[in-house]
N, C-alpha and C positions, 0 to 999 in steps of 0.2 A: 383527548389529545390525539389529532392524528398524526401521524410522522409519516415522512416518505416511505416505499421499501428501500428504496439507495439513493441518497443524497452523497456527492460529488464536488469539492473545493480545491482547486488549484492556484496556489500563492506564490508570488516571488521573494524572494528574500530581501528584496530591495527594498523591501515597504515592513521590514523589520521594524521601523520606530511606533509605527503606528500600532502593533500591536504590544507594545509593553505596558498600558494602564490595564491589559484584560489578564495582565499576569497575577498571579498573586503573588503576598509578600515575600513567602518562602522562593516564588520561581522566580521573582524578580533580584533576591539577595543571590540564587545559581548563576545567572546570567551575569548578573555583574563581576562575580568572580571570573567568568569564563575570558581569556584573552586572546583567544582564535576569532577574528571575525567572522569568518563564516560559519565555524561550529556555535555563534554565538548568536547569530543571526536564526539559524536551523533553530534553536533550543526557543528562541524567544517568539518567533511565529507558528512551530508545532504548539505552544505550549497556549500562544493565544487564542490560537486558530480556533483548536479544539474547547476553551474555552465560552470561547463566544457563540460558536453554533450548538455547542451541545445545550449550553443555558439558554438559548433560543429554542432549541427542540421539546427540554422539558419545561422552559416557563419558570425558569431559576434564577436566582442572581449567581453570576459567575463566581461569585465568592464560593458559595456555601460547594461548589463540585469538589468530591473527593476522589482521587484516583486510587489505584490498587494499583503498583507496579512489583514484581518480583521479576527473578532473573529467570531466564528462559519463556516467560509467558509475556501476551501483550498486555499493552497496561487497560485497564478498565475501567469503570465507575464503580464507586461503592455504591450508591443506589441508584441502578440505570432505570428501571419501570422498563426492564426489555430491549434498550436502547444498546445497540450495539458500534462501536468504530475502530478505525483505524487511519494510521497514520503513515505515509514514504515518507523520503527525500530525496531527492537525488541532483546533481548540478547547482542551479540556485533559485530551484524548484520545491515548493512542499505541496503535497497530496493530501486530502482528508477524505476518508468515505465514512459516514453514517448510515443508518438503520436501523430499522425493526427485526431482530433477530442477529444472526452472526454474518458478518462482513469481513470482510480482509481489499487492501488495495497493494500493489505497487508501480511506483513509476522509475523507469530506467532513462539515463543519459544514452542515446547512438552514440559510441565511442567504436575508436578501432580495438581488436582485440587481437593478439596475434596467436594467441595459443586457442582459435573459438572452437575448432573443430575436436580436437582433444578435450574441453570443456562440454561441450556436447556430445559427447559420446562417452562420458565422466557423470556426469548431471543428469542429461536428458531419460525420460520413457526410451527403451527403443524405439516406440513407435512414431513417436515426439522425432527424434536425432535422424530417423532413415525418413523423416518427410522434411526435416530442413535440409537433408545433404542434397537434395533430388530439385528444391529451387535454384533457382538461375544464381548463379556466382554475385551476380549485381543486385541480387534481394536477402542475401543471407545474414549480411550484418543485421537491419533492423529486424528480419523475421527470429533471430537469434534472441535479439533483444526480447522481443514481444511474448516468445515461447518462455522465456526466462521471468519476466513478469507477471504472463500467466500462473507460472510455478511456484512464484513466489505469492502471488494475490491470495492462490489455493489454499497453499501451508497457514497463514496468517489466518485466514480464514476457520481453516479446521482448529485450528491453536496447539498445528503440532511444533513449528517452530521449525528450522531448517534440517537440525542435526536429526529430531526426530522424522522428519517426513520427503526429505527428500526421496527416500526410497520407496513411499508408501503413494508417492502422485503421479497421477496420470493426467495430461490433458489433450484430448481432440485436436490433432493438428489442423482443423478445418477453422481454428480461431487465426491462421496465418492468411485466410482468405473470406471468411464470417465475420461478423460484430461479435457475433454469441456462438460459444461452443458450450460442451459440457467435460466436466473436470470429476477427478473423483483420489481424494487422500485419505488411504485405505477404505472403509463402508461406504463414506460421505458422501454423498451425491453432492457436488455444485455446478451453477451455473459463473462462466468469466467471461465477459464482459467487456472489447476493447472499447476505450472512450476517449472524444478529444483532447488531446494534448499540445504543451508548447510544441513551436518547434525545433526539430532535435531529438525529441522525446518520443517515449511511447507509455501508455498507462493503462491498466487493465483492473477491473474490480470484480472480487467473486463474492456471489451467495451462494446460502444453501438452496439447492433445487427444490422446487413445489411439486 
């Protein structure tokens, strides 16, 4: 079986109906409880998304996939054979990243933010916050975004989760002007990744460094 090192799936939510036959019973009887359109649209295309590539990656019927989900960690496969993923969302966008080994993704909506500098200098590395403060006024919202995606790719990645790792990550501000930087939450060495996005967006995917 070979599997990519980073396989990469960007969904709209618009095309929610089409994935409810890759649900299973259980996730199809959640969704139909659910009466937020768009938290129900999220729940039914992460749920197929991952579904349908993962059973294509190992050669499965999408039935038989079991997940592992507990609070604070992401959720898993009970029998991966190695296979590693992850899932965003954000706006009316869903993200999947797969792989061999441990992955993490996330994708951000460019939104105004009025508190961003106080949040960056709250969140960020110092090293990270004193290289967004020093871009130009008219690149900081998305370079914001992007640093914070990076952050978030990282954490997801390591599988420390926010509360554990935000204090533990660093990432290379040179991923505000590179494709690839390298990142590190607490030991870990990884590699993040900025990749095409809607747009509006920004999406960044980390591995472990080789």
């Amino acid at each position: 079986m070979k599997v990519p090192a980073c396989q990469l799936d960007v969904v709209a939510l618009s095309g929610a109906p089409s994935w409810e036959p890759w649900l299973s019973a259980e996730e199809a009887s959640r969704a139909s409880a659910m009466e937020h359109p768009v938290l129900r649209a999220r729940f039914v295309v992460s749920r197929g998304l991952r579904r349908k590539v993962l059973a294509g990656l190992l050669r499965r019927d999408p039935a038989e996939l079991a997940f592992i989900e507990e609070p604070g960690e992401k959720p898993r496969l009970r029998s991966s054979l190695g296979i590693d993923f992850n899932l965003s969302h954000a706006g009316d966008h869903v993200a999947l990243v797969t792989g061999r080994g441990a992955v993490g993704v996330d994708l951000e909506e460019i939104r105004p933010v009025r508190t961003m500098t106080a949040l960056a200098a709250r969140y960020f590395h110092p090293d990270e916050s004193a290289a967004w403060r020093s871009r130009p006024a008219t690149e900081q919202k998305e370079a914001f975004f992007l640093l914070w995606a990076a952050r978030e790719a990282a954490m997801k990645c390591a599988g420390t989760g926010l509360a554990r790792g935000l204090a533990l990550t660093c990432i290379d501000p040179a991923i505000m002007e590179s494709e690839t930087a390298c990142g590190r939450v607490g030991a870990q060495e990884l590699v993040v990744r900025r990749a095409d996005a809607p747009a509006g967006y920004v999406l960044v995917t980390a591995t472990a460094a080789v």
